[in-house]
matplotlib code that plots the C-alpha trace (Angstrom):
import matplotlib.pyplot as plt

x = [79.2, 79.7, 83.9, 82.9, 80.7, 83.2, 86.2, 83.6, 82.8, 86.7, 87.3, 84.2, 85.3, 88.9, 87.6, 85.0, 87.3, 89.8, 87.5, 86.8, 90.4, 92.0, 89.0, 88.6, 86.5, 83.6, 81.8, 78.3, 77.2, 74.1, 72.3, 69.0, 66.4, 64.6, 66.8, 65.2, 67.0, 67.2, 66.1, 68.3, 70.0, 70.6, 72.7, 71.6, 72.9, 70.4, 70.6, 69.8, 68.8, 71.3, 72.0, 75.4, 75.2, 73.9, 74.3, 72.2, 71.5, 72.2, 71.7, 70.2, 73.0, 74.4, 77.5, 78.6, 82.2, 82.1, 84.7, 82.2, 80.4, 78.5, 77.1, 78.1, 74.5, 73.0, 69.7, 69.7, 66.9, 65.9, 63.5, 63.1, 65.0, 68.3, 66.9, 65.3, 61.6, 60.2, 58.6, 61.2, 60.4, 62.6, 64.9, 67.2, 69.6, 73.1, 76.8, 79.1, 82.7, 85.7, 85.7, 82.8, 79.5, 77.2, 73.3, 72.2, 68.0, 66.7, 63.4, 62.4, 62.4, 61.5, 64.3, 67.8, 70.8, 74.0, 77.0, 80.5, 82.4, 82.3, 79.4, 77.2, 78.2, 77.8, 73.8, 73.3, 74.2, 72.7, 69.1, 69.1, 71.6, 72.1, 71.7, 70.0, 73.3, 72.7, 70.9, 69.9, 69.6, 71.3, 74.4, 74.9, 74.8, 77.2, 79.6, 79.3, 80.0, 80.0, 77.8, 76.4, 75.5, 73.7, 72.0, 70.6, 69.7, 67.9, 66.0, 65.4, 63.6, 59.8, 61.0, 63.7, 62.5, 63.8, 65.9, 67.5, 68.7, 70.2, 72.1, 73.5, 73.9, 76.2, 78.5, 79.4, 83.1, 83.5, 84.7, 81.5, 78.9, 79.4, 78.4, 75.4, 73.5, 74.8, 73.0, 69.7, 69.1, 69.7, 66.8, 64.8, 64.9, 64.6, 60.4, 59.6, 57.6, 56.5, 57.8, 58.1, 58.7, 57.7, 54.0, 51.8, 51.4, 48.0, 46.7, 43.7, 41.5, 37.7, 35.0, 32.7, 30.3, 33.2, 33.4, 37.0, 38.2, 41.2, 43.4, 43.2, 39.7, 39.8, 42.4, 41.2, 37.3, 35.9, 37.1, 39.5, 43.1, 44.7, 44.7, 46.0, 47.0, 46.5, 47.8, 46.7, 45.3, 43.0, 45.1, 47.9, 47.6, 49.6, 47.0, 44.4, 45.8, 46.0, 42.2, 40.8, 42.8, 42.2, 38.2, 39.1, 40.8, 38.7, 35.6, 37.7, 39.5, 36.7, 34.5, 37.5, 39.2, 40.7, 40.2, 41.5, 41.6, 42.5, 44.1, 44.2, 46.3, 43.9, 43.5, 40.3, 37.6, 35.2, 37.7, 38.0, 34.7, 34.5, 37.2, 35.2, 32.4, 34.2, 35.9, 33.6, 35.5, 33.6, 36.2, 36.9, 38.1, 39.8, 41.0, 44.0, 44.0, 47.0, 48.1, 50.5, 52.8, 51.8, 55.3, 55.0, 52.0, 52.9, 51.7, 53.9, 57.3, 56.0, 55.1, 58.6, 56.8, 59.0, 55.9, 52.1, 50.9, 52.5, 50.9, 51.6, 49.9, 49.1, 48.9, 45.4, 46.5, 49.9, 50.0, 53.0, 53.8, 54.3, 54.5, 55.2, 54.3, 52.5, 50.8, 48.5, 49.2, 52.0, 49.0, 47.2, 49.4, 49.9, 47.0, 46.0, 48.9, 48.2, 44.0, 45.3, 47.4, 44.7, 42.2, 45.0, 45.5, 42.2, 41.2, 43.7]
y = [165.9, 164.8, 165.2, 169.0, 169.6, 168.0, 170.5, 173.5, 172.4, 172.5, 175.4, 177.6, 175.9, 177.0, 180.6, 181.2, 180.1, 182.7, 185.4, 185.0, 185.2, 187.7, 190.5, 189.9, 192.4, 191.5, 193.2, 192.6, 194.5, 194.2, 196.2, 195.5, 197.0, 195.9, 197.8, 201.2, 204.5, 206.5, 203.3, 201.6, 197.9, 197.0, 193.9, 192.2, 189.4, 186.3, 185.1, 188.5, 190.8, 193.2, 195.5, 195.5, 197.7, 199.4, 201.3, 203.9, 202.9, 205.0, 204.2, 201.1, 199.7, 199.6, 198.3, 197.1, 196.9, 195.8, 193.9, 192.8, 189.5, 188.6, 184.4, 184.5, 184.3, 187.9, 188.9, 191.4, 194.1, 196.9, 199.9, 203.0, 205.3, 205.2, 204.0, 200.5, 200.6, 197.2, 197.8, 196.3, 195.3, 192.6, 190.0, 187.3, 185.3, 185.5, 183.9, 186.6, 185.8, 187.1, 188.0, 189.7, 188.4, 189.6, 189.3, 188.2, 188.6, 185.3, 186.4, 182.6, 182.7, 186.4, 186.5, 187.6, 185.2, 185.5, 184.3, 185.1, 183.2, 179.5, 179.1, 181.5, 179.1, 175.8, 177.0, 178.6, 174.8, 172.6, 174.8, 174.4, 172.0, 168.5, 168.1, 164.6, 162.8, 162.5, 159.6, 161.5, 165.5, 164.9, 163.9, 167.4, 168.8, 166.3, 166.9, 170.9, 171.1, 175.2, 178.3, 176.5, 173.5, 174.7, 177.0, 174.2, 171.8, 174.5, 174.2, 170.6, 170.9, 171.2, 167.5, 165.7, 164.4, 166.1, 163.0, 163.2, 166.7, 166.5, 163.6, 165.8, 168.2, 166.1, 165.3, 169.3, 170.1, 171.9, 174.5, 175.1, 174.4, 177.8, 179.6, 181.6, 179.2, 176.4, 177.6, 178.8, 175.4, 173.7, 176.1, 175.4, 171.7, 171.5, 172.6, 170.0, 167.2, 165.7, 164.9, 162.0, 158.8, 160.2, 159.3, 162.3, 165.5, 165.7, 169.2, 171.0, 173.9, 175.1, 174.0, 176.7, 175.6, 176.7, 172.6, 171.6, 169.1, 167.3, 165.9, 162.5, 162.6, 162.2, 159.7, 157.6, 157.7, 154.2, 153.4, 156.0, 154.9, 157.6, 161.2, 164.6, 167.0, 170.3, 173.4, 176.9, 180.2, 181.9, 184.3, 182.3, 182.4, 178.9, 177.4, 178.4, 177.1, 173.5, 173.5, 172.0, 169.1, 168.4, 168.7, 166.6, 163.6, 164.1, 163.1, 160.2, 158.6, 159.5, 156.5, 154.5, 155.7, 159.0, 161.8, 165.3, 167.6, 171.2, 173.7, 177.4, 179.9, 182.6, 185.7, 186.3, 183.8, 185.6, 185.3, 181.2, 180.5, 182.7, 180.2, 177.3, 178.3, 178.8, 175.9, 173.9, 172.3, 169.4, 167.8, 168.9, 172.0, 174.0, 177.1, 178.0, 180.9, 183.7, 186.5, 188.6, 186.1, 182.5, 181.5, 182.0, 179.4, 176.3, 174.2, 175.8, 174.9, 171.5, 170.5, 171.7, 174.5, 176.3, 178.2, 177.2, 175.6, 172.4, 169.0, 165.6, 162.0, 159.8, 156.2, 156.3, 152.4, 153.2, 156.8, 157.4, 160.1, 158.3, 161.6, 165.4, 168.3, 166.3, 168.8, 168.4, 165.1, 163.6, 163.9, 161.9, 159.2, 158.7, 158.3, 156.0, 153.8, 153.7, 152.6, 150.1, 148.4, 148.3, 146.9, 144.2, 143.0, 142.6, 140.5, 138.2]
z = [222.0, 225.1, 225.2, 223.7, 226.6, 229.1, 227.8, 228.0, 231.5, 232.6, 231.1, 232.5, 235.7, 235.4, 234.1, 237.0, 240.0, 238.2, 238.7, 241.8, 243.0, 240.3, 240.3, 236.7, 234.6, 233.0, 229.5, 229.0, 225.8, 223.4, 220.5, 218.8, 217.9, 220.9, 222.8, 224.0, 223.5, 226.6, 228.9, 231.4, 231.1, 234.8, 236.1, 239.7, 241.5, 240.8, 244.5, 246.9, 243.8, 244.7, 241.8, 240.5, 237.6, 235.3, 231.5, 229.7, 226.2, 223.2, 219.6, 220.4, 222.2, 225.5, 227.2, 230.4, 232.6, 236.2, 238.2, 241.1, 240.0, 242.7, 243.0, 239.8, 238.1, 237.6, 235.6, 233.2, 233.2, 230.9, 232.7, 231.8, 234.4, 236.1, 239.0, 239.1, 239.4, 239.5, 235.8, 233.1, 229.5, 229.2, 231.3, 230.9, 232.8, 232.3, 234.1, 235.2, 234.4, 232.8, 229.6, 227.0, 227.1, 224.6, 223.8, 220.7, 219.9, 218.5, 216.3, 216.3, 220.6, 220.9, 223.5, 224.1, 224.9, 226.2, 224.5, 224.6, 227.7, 228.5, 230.6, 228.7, 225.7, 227.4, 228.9, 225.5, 224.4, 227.1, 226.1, 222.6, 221.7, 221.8, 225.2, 224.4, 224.8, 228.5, 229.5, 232.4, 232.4, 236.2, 234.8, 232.9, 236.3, 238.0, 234.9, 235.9, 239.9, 239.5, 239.6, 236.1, 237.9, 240.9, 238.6, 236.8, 239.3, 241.1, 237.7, 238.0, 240.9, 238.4, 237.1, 240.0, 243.7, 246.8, 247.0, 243.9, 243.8, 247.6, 246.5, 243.4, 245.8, 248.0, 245.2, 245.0, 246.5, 249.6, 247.4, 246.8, 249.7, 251.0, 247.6, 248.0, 245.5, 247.1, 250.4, 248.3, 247.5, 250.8, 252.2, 249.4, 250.0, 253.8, 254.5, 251.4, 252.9, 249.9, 246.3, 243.7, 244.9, 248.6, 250.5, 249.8, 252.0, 253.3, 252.9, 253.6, 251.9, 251.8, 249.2, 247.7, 250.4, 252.7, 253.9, 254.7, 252.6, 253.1, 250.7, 251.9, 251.7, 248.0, 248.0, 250.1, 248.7, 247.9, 244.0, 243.4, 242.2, 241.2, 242.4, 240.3, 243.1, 240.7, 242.3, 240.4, 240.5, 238.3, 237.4, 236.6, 232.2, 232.2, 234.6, 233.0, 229.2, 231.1, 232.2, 229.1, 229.3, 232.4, 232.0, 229.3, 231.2, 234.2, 231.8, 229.9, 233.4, 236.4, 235.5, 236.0, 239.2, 238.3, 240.5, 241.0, 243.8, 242.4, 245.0, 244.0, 245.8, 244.6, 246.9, 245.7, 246.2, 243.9, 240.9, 242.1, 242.1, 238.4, 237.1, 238.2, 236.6, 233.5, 232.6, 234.2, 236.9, 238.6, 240.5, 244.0, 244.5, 247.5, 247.9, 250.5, 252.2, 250.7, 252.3, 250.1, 247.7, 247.0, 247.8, 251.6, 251.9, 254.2, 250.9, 248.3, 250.8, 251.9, 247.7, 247.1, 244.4, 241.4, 240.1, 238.9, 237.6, 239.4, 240.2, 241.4, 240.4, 243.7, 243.7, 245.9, 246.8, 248.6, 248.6, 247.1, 244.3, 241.1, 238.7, 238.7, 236.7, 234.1, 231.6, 228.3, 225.9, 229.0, 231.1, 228.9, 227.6, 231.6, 231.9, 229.3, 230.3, 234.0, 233.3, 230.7, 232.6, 235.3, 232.7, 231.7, 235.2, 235.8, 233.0, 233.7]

ax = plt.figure().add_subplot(projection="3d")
ax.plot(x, y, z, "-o")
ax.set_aspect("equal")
plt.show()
């Protein structure tokens, strides 16, 4: 597997550098039932969101030619008039390089996926196939130092430290430190001020009594020794999926040490405190003030955020990040390992 991935990496390599110097034509084309007659299928660079193209469909299929391939990386949109409108129906990510690409619906998935040309094959590969070779998931990316490697490091960030993906990043050419992705990253990276295997960042929100409560207030309470820095929104349908189980292991673990202090970067404290009612949330909880997106919060750059929901588990003893993004039974087998080894040490 891993020699069949290695070849795939050279060649996409090979292909994409190509491209960029030749002005090599790409085909992207698709059909499906899926696919809306009279709707648009519209092509934009995955970095600035400039649009590069676009195709009407007809008879449930739609094709498209274009020489200009941008970082590389595009998203593929389908709307519902010639000119984009912000409402689309479906989207998926594809590479741009020479050759045809073409989307094939998977009913199992409930998605489209690109396939066709040699990095569209190898992500196709790397998300459904036997990617389990790798010892570590970084060393797929350090075997693919091209548009498909930044690409997925940039989606390593939800399970890497800060320190691990600039130290991927380093190992890039210089061919490729000025590629717009390249760049993305770096200024994604540079406001983090906390991650695994890094001291926590203390932040600060208001209580439902409108009390500030600080971060470090928790973690450094008498008897806690471990702290699940949960950050949310009510509105967020993932976050909300994840509630039980942490209402669960908050009434398993408190007794023992294990505390939570839940962040939401809701807009609207009424629908917070409606949330809190509703799952019964009886761990602190803060709410940071949002004006417009989420992303553009001082606490969403300095935790290095992808998304929500997205949380951290603090050693309360040193302070230090010893987990990320643990959700429903990883939560819990966590956990369970971190209090029973606490229980052994002590009894010896």
């Amino acid at each position: 597997m891993k020699n069949l991935l290695s070849l795939a990496v050279i060649a996409a390599a090979a292909l994409f550098l190509a491209g960029c110097t030749s002005g090599s034509k790409y085909v992207i084309e698709g059909s499906g039932d899926q696919l809306v007659d009279g709707h648009w299928m519209y092509v934009s660079d995955g970095v600035d969101w400039s649009m590069l193209d676009s195709a009407l469909i007809e008879n449930g299929s739609f094709r498209i030619e274009g020489a200009d391939m941008g970082s590389g990386v595009a998203m593929l949109y389908m709307g519902a008039s010639s000119a984009p409108s912000g409402l689309y129906q479906m989207s998926e990510m594809i590479f741009l390089e020479p050759g045809t690409v073409s989307l094939e619906y998977i009913p199992d998935y409930e998605m489209y996926f690109a396939h066709g040309t040699p990095m569209n094959d190898l992500y196709y590969e790397l998300s459904f196939g036997d990617a389990g070779d790798y010892e570590d998931p970084l060393d797929i990316i350090r075997a693919n130092h091209n548009v498909l490697g930044l690409t997925l490091l940039q989606g390593m960030l939800a399970m890497s430290s800060k320190p691990e993906i600039e130290a991927v990043l380093a190992e890039f050419p210089e061919s490729m430190k000025a590629h717009p992705l390249y760049l993305q990253l770096e200024e994604m990276l540079e406001p983090i001020k906390a991650d695994l295997g890094m001291p926590y960042w203390d932040i600060e929100g208001k209580d439902v009594k409108d009390n500030a409560v600080r971060l470090s207030d928790i973690v450094e309470r008498d008897g806690v020794r471990y702290v699940l820095l949960d950050l949310w929104a009510s509105w967020c349908g993932p976050c909300r999926e994840e509630m039980p189980v942490l209402v669960e292991q908050y009434a398993r673990f408190r007794n023992s040490g294990f505390e939570i202090y839940g962040m939401s970067f809701d807009s609207s404290p009424e629908n917070w405190r409606s949330a809190l009612k509703e799952f019964g949330m009886n761990w602190p909880n803060v709410i940071t003030e949002v004006t417009g997106s989420p992303s553009t919060s001082p606490v969403w750059a300095g935790y290095g955020m992808d998304g929500i929901p997205w949380n951290y588990l603090i050693d309360a003893s040193t302070g230090e990040i010893i987990a990320k993004n643990l959700r429903g039974e990883a939560l819990a087998a966590e956990l369970e390992a971190l209090f029973a080894a606490s229980a052994g040490a002590e009894a010896e």
